[in-house]
N, C-alpha and C positions, 0 to 999 in steps of 0.2 A: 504494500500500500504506500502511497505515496499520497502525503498532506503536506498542502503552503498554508502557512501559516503569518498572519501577520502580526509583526513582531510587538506593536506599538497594544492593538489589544489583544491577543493572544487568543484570535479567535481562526479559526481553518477557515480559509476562503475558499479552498479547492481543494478535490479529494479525488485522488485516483487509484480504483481497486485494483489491483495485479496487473500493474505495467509491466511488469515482466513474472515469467511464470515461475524461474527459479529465485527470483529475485533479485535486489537492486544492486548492483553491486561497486557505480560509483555515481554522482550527481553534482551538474553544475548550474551556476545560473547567470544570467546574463547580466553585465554592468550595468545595462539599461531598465533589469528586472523583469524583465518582458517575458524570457525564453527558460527554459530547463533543460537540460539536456539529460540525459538517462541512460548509463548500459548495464544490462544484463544479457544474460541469456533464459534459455527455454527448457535446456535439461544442461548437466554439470557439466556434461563434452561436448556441447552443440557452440557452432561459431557465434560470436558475442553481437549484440544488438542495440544500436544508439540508436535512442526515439529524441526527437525535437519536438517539444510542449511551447504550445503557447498560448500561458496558463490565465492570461487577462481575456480572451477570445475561446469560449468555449465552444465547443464542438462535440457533436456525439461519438467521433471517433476519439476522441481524448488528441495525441501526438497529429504533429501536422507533415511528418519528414520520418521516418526509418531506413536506417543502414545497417549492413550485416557485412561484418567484421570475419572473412575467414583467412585463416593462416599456414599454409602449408606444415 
């Protein structure tokens, strides 16, 4: 799960259930606040997964951008 939270009244503005299905395993966010960025993956061997959120503009697909990370 993935919660923004805003920091000022510590209330979640946005909540996203299993952006990744093994889980999150790093996250960043943009200087401007806008964007999040996300990788995980889908099973512990499966090639890794960067989702781009843009968590001010909701949408029913949650991520607006997906890349798959694979590495010989």
């Amino acid at each position: 799960m993935l919660v923004v939270w805003n920091s000022l009244t510590a209330v979640p503005e946005r909540t996203y259930f299993n952006p990744h299905v093994n889980g999150t395993k790093a996250i960043a966010i943009s200087s401007d606040n806008r964007y999040i960025v996300t990788l995980g993956n889908e099973k512990e061997n499966d090639p890794q997964t960067m989702l781009l959120w843009d968590w001010q503009n909701y949408n029913e697909e949650g991520y607006i951008c997906s890349i798959k990370f694979e590495f010989p």
